[in-house]
MARDOTOR-163645 format. One line per 5 residues: their letters; for each residue x, y, z of N, C-alpha, C. Coordinates in steps of 0.02 Angstrom, whole numbers. Example, Ala and Ser with C-alpha at 12.3 -4.5 7.8 and 13.67 -1.06 7.14 Angstrom:
% MARDOTOR-163645
AS	660:-284:390:615:-225:390:660:-165:390  642:-112:354:684:-53:357:645:2:394
***
This chain:
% MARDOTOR-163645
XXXXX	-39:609:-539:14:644:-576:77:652:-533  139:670:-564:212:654:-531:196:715:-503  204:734:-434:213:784:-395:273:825:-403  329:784:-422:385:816:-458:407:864:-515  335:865:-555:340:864:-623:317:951:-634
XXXXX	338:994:-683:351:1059:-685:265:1043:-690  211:1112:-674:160:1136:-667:168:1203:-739  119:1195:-763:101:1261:-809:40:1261:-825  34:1329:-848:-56:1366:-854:-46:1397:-899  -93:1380:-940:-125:1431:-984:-188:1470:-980
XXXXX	-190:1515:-965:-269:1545:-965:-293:1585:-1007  -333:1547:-1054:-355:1595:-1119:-349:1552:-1171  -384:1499:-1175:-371:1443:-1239:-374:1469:-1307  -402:1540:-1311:-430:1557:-1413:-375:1536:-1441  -365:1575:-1488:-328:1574:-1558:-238:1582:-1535
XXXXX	-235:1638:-1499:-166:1632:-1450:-125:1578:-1418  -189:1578:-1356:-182:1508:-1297:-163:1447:-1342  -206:1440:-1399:-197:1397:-1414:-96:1365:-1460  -108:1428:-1490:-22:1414:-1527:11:1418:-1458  20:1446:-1403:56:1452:-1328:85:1382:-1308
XXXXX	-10:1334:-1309:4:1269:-1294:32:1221:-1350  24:1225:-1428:73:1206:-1452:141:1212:-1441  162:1253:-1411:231:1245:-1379:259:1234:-1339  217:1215:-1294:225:1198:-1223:229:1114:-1228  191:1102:-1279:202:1021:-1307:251:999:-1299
XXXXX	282:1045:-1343:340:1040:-1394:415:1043:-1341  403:1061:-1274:454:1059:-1227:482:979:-1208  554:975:-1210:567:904:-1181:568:914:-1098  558:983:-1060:566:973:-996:459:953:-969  470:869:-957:399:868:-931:367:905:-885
XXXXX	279:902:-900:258:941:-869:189:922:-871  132:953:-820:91:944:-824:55:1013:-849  25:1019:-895:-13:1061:-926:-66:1082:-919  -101:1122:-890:-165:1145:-874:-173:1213:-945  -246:1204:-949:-263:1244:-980:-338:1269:-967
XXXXX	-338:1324:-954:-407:1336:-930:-430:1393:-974  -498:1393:-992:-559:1450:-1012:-628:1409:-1024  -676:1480:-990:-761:1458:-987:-763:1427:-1038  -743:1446:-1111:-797:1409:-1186:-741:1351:-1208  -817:1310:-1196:-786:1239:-1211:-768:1230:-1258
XXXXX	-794:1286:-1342:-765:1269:-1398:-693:1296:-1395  -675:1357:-1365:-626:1364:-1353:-555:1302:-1339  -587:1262:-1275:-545:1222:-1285:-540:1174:-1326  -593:1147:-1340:-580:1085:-1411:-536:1111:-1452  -546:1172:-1480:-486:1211:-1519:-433:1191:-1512
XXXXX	-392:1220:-1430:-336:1192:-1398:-327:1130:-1392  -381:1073:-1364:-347:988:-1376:-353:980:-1467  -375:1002:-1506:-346:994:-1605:-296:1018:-1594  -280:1078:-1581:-192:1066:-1600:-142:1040:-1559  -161:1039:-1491:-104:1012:-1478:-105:920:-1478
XXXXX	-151:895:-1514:-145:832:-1527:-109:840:-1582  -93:902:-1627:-43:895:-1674:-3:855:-1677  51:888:-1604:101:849:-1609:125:795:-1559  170:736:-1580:171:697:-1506:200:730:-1464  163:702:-1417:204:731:-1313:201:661:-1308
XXXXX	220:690:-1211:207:630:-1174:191:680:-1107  171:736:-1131:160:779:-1073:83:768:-1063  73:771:-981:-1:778:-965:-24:851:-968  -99:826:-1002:-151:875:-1020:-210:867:-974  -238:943:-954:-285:933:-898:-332:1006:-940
XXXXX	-374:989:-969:-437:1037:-987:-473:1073:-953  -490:1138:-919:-529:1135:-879:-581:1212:-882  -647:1219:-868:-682:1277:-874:-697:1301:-818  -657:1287:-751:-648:1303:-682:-594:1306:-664  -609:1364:-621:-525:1374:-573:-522:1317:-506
XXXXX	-575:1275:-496:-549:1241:-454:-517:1177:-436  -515:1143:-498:-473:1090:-510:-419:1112:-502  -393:1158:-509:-317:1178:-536:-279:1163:-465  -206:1153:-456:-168:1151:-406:-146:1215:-381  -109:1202:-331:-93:1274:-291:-40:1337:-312
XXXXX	4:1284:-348:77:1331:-361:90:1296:-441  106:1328:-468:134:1333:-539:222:1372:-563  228:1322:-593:317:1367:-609:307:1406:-649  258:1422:-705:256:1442:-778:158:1460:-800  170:1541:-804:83:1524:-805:82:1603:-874
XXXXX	53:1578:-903:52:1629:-975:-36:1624:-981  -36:1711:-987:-118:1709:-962:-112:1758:-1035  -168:1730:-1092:-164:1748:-1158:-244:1759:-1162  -275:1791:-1115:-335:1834:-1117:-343:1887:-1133  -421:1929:-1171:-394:1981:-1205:-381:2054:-1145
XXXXX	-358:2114:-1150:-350:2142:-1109:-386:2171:-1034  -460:2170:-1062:-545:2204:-1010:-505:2142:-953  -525:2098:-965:-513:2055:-910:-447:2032:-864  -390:2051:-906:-342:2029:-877:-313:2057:-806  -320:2109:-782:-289:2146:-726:-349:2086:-674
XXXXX	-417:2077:-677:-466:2010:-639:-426:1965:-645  -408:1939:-697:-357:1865:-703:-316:1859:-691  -250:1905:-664:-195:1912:-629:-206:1929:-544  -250:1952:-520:-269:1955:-464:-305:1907:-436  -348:1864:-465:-374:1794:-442:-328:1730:-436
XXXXX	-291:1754:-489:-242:1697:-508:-183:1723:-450  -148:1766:-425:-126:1767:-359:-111:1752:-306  -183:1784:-315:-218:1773:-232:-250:1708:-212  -231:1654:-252:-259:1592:-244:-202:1536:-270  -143:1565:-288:-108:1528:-325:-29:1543:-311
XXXXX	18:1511:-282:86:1531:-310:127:1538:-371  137:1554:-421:161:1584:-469:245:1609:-452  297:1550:-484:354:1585:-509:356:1630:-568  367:1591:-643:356:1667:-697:285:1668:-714  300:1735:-737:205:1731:-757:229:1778:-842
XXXXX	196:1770:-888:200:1779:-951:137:1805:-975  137:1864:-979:85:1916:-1008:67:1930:-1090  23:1924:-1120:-6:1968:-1160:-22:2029:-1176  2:2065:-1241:-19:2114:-1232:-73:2135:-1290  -103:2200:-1272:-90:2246:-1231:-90:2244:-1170
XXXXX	-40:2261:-1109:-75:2222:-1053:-140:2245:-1020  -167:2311:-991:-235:2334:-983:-259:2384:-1010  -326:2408:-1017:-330:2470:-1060:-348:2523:-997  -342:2524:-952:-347:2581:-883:-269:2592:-868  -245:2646:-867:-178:2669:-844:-169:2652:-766
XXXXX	-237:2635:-725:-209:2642:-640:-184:2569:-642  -208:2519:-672:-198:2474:-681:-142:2456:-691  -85:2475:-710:-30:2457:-712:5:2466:-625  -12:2504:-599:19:2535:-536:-4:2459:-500  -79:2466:-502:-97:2415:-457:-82:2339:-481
XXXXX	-55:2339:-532:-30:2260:-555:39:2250:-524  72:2314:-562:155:2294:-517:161:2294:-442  106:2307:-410:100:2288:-335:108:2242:-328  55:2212:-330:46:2138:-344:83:2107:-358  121:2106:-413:185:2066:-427:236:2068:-383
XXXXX	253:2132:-357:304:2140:-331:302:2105:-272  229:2104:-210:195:2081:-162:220:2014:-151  185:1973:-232:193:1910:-231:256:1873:-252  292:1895:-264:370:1906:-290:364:1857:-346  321:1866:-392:327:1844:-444:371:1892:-529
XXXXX	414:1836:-550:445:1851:-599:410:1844:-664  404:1914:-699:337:1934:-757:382:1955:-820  349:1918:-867:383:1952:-928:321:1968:-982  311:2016:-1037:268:2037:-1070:298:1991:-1159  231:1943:-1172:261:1927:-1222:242:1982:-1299
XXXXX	299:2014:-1293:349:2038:-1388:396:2001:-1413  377:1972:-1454:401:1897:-1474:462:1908:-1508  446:1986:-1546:509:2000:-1597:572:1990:-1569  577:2028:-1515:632:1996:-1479:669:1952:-1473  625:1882:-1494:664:1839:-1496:664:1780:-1567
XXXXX	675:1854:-1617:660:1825:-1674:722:1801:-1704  762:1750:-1739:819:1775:-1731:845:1813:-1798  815:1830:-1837:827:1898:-1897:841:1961:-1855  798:1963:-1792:788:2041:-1778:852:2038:-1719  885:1982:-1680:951:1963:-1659:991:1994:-1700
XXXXX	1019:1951:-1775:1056:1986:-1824:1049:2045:-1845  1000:2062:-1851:982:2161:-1854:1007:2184:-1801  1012:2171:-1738:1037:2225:-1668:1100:2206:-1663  1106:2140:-1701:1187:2144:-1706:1249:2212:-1754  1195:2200:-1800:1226:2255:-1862:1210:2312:-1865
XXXXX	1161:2334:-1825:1157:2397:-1843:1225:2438:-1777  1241:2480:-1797:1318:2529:-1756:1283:2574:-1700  1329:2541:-1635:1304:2591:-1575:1294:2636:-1579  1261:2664:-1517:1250:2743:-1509:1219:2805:-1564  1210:2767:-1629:1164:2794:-1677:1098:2837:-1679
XXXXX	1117:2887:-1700:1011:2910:-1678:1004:2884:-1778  939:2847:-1746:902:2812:-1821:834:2841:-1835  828:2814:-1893:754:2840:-1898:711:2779:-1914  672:2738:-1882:644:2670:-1878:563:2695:-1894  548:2646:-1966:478:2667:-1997:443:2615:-1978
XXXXX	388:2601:-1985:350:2550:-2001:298:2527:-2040  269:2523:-2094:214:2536:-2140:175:2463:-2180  113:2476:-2151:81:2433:-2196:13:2434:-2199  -37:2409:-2208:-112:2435:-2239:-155:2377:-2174  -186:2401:-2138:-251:2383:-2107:-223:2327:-2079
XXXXX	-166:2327:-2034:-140:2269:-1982:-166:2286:-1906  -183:2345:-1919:-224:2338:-1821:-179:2373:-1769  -169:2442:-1777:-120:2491:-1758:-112:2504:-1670  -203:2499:-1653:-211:2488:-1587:-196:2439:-1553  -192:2392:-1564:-176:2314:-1545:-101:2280:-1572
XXXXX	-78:2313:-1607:-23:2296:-1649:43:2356:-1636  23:2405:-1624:76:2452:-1620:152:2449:-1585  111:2441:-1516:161:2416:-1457:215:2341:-1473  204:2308:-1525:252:2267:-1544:305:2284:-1562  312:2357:-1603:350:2381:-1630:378:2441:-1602
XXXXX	369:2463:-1558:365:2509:-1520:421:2464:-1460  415:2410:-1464:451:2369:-1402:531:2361:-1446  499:2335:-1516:573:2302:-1553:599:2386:-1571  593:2447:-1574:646:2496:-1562:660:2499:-1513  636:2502:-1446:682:2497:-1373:728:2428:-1372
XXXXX	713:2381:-1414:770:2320:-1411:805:2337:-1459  809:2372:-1512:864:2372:-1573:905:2427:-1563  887:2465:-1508:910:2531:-1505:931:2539:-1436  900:2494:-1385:943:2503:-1294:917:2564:-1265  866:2594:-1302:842:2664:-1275:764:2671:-1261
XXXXX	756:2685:-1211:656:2681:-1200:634:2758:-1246  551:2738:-1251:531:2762:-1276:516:2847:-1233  531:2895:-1283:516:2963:-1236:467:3026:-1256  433:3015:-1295:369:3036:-1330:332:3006:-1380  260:3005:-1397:225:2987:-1450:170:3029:-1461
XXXXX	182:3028:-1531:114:3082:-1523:84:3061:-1598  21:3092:-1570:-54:3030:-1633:-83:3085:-1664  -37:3161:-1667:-75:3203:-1712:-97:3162:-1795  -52:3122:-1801:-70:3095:-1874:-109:3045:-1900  -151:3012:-1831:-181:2970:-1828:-251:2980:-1856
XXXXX	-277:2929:-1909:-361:2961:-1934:-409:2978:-1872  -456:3022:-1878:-499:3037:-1856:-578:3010:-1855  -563:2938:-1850:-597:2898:-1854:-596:2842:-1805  -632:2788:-1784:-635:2729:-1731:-664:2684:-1774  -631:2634:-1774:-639:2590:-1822:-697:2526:-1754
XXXXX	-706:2494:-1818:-757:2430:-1757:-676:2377:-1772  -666:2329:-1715:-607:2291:-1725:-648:2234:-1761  -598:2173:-1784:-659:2125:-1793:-637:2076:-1727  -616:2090:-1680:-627:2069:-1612:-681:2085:-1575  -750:2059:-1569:-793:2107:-1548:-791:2127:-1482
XXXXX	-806:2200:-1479:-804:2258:-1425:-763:2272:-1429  -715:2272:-1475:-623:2318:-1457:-652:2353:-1528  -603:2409:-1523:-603:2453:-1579:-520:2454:-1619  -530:2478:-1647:-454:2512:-1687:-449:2578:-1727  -382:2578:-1744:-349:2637:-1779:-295:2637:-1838
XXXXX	-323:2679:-1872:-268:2687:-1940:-234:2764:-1939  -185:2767:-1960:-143:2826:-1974:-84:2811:-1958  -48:2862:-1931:10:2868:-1906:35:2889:-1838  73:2851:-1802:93:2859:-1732:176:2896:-1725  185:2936:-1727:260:2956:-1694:291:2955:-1656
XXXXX	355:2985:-1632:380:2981:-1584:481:2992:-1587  475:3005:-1508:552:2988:-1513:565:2939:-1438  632:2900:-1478:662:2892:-1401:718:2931:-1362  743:2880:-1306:788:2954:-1262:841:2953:-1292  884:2947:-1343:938:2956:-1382:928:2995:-1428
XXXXX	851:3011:-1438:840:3058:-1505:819:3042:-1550  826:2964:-1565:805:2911:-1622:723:2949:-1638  711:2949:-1698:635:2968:-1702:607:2894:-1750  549:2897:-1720:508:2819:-1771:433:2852:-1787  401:2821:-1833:347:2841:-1858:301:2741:-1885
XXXXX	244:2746:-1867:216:2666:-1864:156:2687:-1913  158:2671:-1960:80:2692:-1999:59:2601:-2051  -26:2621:-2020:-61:2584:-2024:-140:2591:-2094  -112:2604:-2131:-150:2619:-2210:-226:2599:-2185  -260:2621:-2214:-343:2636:-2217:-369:2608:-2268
XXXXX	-395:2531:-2257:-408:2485:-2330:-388:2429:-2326  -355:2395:-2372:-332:2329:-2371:-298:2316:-2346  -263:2261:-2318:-227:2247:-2289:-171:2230:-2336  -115:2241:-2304:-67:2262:-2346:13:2222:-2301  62:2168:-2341:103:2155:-2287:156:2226:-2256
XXXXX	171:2229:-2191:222:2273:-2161:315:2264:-2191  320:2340:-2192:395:2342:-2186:411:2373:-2130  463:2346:-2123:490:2415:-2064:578:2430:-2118  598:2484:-2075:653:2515:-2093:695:2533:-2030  775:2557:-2032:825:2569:-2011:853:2627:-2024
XXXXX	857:2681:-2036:902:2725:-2062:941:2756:-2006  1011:2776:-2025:1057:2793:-2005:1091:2843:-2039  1126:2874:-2022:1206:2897:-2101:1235:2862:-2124  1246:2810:-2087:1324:2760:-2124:1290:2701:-2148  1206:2698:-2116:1173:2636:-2139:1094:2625:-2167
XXXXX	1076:2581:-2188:1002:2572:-2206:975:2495:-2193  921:2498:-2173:891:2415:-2186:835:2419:-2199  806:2379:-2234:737:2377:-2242:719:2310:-2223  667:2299:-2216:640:2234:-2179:553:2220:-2191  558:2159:-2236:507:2144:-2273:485:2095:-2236
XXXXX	432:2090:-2196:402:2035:-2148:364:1989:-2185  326:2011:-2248:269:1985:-2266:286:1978:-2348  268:1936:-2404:255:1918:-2449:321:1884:-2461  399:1917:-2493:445:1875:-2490:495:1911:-2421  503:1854:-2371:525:1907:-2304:584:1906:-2343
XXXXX	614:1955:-2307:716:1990:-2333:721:2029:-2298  781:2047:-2290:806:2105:-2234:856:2122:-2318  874:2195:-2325:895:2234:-2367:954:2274:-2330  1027:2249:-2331:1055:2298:-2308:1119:2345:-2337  1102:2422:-2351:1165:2445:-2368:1195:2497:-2321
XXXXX	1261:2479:-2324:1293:2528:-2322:1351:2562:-2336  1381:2610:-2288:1427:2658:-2311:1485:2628:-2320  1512:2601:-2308:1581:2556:-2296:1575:2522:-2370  1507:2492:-2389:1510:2476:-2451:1487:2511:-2523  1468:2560:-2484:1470:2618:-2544:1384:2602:-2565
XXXXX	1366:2611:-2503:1295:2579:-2504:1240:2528:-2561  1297:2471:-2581:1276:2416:-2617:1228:2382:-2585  1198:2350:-2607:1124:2303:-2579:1163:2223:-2549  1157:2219:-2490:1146:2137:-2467:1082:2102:-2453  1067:2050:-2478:1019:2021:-2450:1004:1962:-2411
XXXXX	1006:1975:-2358:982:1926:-2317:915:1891:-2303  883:1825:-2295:818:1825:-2270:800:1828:-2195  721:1842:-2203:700:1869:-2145:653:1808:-2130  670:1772:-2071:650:1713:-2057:583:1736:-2006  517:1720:-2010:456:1739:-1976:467:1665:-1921
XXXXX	456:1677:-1863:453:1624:-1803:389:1642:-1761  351:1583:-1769:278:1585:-1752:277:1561:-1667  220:1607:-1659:218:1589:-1571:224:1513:-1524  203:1458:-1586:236:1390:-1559:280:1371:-1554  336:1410:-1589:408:1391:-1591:419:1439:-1528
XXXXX	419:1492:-1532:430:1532:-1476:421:1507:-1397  384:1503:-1397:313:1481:-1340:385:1405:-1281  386:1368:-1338:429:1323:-1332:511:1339:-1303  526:1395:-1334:600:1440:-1317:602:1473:-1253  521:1505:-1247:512:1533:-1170:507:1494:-1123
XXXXX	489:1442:-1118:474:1402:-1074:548:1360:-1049  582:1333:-1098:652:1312:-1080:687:1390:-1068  704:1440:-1090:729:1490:-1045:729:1495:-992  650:1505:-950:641:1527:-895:644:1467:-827  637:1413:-873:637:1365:-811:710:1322:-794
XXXXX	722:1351:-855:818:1326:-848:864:1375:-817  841:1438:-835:887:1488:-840:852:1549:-793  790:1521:-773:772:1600:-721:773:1660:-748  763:1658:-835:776:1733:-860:729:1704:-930  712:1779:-985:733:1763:-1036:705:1823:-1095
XXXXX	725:1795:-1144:748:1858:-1216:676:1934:-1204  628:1910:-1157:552:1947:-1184:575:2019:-1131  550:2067:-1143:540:2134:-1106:493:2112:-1024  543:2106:-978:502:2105:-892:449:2165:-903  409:2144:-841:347:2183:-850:367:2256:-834
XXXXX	420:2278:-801:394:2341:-764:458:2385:-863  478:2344:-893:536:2373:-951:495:2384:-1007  436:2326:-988:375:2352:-1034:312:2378:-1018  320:2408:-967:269:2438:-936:263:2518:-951  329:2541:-965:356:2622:-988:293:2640:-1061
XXXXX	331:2597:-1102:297:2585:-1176:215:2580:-1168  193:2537:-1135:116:2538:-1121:101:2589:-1105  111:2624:-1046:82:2688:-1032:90:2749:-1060  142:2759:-1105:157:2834:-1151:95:2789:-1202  94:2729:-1234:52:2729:-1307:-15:2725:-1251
XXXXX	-37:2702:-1208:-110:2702:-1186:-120:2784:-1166  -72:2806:-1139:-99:2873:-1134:-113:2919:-1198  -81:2906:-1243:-77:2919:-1316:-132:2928:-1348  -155:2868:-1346:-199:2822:-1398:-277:2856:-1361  -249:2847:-1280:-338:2855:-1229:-361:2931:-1276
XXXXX	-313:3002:-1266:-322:3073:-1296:-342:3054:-1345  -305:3026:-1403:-339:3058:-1467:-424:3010:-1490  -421:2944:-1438:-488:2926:-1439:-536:2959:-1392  -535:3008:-1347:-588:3037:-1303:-580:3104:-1361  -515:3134:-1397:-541:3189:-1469:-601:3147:-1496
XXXXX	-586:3112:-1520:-627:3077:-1584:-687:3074:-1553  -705:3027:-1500:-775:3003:-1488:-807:3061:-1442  -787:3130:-1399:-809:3152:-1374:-821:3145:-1280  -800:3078:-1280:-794:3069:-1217:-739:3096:-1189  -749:3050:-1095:-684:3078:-1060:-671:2999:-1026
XXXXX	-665:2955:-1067:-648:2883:-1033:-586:2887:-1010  -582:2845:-957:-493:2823:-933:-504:2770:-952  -517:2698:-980:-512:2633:-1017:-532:2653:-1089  -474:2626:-1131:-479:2613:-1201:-482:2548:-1242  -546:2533:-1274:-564:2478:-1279:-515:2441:-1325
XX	-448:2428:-1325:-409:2391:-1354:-394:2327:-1338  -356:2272:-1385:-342:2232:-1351:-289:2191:-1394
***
């Protein structure tokens, strides 16, 4: 193989890994592609789709860390959370790593974050947490339009999407639509119940999550008990409104005051992690940067909702765990 030629990793072939490496295909900057996890069905998964589409990029399969080479430009580790703080520390300490591209949630132990950004910092590797919304470009045109310095009120609502595992998505796109971190949450409204996930060994949650950020903005994320149901989110302001229909016919809804709050409608274009996947990868290797939340900008948000989420699950189940089985 060209010794010249960009290096990337994927670690974690499932259902994720796998759309990741559809996009990594899909890059015109060549590369050699590694993809590694133990289950072999796992990867067959990953070589079906990415025989989708044509490359001319090399593919290297593998259910060992020791084939792999030494240094990598680009390594997106899409494992579920129990394991990942092991998979960033092996992968390290055995590996040079320019960006590295996270999954979230990123761990379910709070020390864990301390002792990850060590590490990073140690190895001077450049980390970004993939929240894709970010770089959606509907939710671009939304942070375009909505008016500075605003305190809003940002909803989110929809029926049995996976509140524990799903929350923090949205929780990220108000610190991007709004320029303001998150500065309380609180899960008084959350059911009193622990759901089984259908990820097995992770659990979940339905109800409602609150909060404010440091401008005052207040948001509320609720997750219906039952069917699954597609999400809206919302905007409110004084001078403005949006609504934002992700699921059945997408649209963004916007009125406002200037127009005597008449209805516009715009559509709301959904961009799937292969298209994405593809955008991150030319960002960061062109540009040394790019659209996703760095680890330590999304590291704030992880620890107010894991500390959050850990309380009202040691209420519920009776325990006193510091890991919450999410993912």
């Amino acid at each position: 193989m060209d010794r010249n030629m960009r290096k990337s990793l994927i670690i974690g072939a499932g259902q994720l890994g796998s759309r990741h490496l559809q996009g990594l295909v899909k890059s015109t900057e060549m590369m050699e592609i590694y993809v590694l996890d133990p289950s072999a069905e796992s990867l067959r998964i990953s070589e079906e789709r990415e025989k989708e589409t044509a490359h001319t990029h090399k593919i290297v399969y593998s259910q060992v860390w020791e084939i792999l080479p030494k240094s990598f430009d680009l390594v997106i580790i899409a494992t579920s959370a129990n394991i990942r703080e092991a998979i960033i520390s092996k992968l390290l300490n055995n590996h040079k790593v320019t960006f590295l591209v996270l999954e979230k949630i990123l761990f379910q132990e709070l020390e864990a974050y301390r002792r990850v950004s060590d590490l990073l910092i140690e190895n001077n590797v450049i980390t970004y947490v993939n929240h894709p919304r970010r770089m959606f470009e509907s939710y671009k045109f939304l942070k375009t339009n909505i008016k500075e310095n605003k305190r809003n009120i940002y909803t989110v609502v929809g029926g049995n999407w996976g509140l524990g595992c799903n929350a923090l998505h949205f929780l990220d796109l108000f610190v991007y639509l709004s320029g303001n971190k998150i500065q309380d949450i609180n899960i008084s409204l959350i059911d009193d119940e622990i759901i089984e996930s259908s990820r097995k060994g992770f659990i979940e949650f339905t109800g409602t999550l609150t909060g404010h950020l440091m401008n005052g903005s207040f948001f509320s994320v609720t997750s219906f008990k039952g069917d699954s149901s597609a999400i809206t989110l919302s905007v409110f302001n004084d001078e403005q409104r949006f609504i934002i229909q992700e699921g059945g016919t997408p649209q963004i809804y916007m009125l406002g005051k200037t127009k005597l709050f008449s209805q516009e409608n715009f559509n709301f274009k959904v961009q799937y992690q292969s298209e994405l996947t593809t955008n991150i990868a030319l960002q960061l290797l062109e540009n040394n940067s790019c659209t996703l939340p760095t680890f330590e900008e999304a590291r704030h948000s992880h620890e107010l909702f894991l500390k959050a989420m850990l309380e009202k699950y040691n209420k519920i189940s009776g325990l006193k765990a510091t890991t919450l089985p999410i993912t």
